[in-house]
C-alpha positions in Angstrom: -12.9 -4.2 -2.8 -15.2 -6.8 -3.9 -15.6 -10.5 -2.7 -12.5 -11.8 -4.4 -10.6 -9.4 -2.5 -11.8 -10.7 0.9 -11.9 -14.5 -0.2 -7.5 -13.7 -1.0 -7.1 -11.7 2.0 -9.0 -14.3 4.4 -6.4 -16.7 3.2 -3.1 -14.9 3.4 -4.7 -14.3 7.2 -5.3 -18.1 7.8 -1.7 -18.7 6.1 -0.2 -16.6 8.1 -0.7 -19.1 11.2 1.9 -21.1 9.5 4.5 -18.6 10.7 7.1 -20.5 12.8 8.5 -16.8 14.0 9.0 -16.7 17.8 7.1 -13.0 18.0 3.1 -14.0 17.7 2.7 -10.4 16.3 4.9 -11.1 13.2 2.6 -13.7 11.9 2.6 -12.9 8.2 0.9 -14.2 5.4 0.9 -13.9 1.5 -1.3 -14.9 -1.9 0.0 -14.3 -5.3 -3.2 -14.6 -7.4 -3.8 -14.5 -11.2 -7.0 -14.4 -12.8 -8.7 -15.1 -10.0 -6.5 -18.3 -9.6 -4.4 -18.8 -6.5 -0.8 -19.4 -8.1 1.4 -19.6 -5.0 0.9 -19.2 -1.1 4.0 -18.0 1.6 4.6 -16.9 5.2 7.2 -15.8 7.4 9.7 -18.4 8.5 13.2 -20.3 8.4 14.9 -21.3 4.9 14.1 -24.9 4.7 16.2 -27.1 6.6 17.3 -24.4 9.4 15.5 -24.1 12.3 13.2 -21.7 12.8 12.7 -19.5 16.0 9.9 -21.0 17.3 12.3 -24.4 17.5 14.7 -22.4 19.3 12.5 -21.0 21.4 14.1 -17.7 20.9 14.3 -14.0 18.4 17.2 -13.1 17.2 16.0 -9.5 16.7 14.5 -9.3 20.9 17.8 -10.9 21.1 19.9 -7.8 19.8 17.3 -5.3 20.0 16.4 -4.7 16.6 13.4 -2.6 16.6 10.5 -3.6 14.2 11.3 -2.2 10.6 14.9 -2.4 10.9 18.0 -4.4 10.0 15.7 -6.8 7.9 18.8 -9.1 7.1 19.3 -10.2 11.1 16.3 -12.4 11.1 16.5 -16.0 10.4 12.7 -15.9 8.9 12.0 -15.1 5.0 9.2 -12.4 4.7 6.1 -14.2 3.6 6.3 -12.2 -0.1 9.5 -13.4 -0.5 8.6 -16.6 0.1 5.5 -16.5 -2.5 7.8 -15.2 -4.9 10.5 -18.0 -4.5 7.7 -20.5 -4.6 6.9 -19.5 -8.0 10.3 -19.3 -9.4 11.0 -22.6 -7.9 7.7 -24.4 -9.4 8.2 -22.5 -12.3 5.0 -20.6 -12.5 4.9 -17.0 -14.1 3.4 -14.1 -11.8 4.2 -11.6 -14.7 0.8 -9.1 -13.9 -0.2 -11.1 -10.9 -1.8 -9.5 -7.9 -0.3 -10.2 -4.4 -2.2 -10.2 -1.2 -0.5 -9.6 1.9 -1.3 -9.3 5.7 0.7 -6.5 6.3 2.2 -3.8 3.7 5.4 -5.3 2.5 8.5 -3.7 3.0 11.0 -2.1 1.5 13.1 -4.9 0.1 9.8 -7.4 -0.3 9.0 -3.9 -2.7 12.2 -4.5 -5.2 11.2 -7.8 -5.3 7.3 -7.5 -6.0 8.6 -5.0 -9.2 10.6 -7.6 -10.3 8.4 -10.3 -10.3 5.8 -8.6 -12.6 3.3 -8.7 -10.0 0.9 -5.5 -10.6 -1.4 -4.9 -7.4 -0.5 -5.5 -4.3 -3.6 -5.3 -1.4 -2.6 -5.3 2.2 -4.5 -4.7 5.1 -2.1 -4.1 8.0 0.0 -1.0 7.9 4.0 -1.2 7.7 6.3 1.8 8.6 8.1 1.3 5.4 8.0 4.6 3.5 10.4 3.7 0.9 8.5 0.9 0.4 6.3 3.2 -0.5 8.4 5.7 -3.0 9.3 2.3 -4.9 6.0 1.0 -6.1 4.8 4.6 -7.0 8.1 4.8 -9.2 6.8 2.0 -10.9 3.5 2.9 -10.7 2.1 -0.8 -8.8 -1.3 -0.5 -7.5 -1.1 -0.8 -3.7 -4.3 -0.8 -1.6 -5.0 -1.0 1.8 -7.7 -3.7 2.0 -10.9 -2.4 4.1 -13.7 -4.9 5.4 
């Protein structure tokens, strides 16, 4: 890792105190960078215009007891990936060989949608238990790293 690495992955840490997820330990944050150029910024949270858990003042997932990792659809928050990848469709910025840095290892379905999007690396420094997460970028042969300080 060199000093670009930890200038992206300091950020997608301080982004990720954006969250407005009700569980303090689900604060997630992510980068998409290209060329050394920060192109688009997310974290977890509601859709626009719905309120998050943190204005309810409840979890939907403690709520039903959803364990960590599972039933990712039951959750009112967008994964802080998606969210960087919406951003760029939405501003209409390309992230076509982009690398993504992320607080945590994305998932599995955060994983079909980093393929898609063109982005290349992906650096993470909090493990995920996602192994299919896994088994998709090496299909597609992304570069995933776990970031080290």
């Amino acid at each position: 890792m060199d000093k670009w690495d930890k200038r992206f992955m300091d950020l997608a840490e301080e982004i990720a105190h954006w969250t407005s997820c009700f569980k303090t330990d689900r604060s997630i944050g992510a980068v998409i960078v290209k060329n050394k150029r920060i192109v688009t910024t997310g974290y977890n949270g509601a859709p626009a215009g719905i309120d998050s858990c943190k204005d309810r003042g409840e979890c939907l997932r403690i709520n039903m007891g959803i364990p960590s990792g599972e039933r990712h659809e039951l959750c009112y928050a967008i994964h802080a990936e998606q969210n960087a990848i919406i951003q760029a469709a939405k501003l209409g910025v390309a992230i076509d060989g982009a690398t993504m840095y992320c607080t945590h290892q994305p998932c599995s379905i955060c994983a079909k949608m980093i393929v898609n999007a063109g982005i290349v690396r992906v650096v993470y420094k909090h493990p995920y238990p996602d192994e299919f997460a896994n088994k998709i970028f090496d299909m597609v042969d992304i570069q995933i790293e776990q970031y080290k300080e």
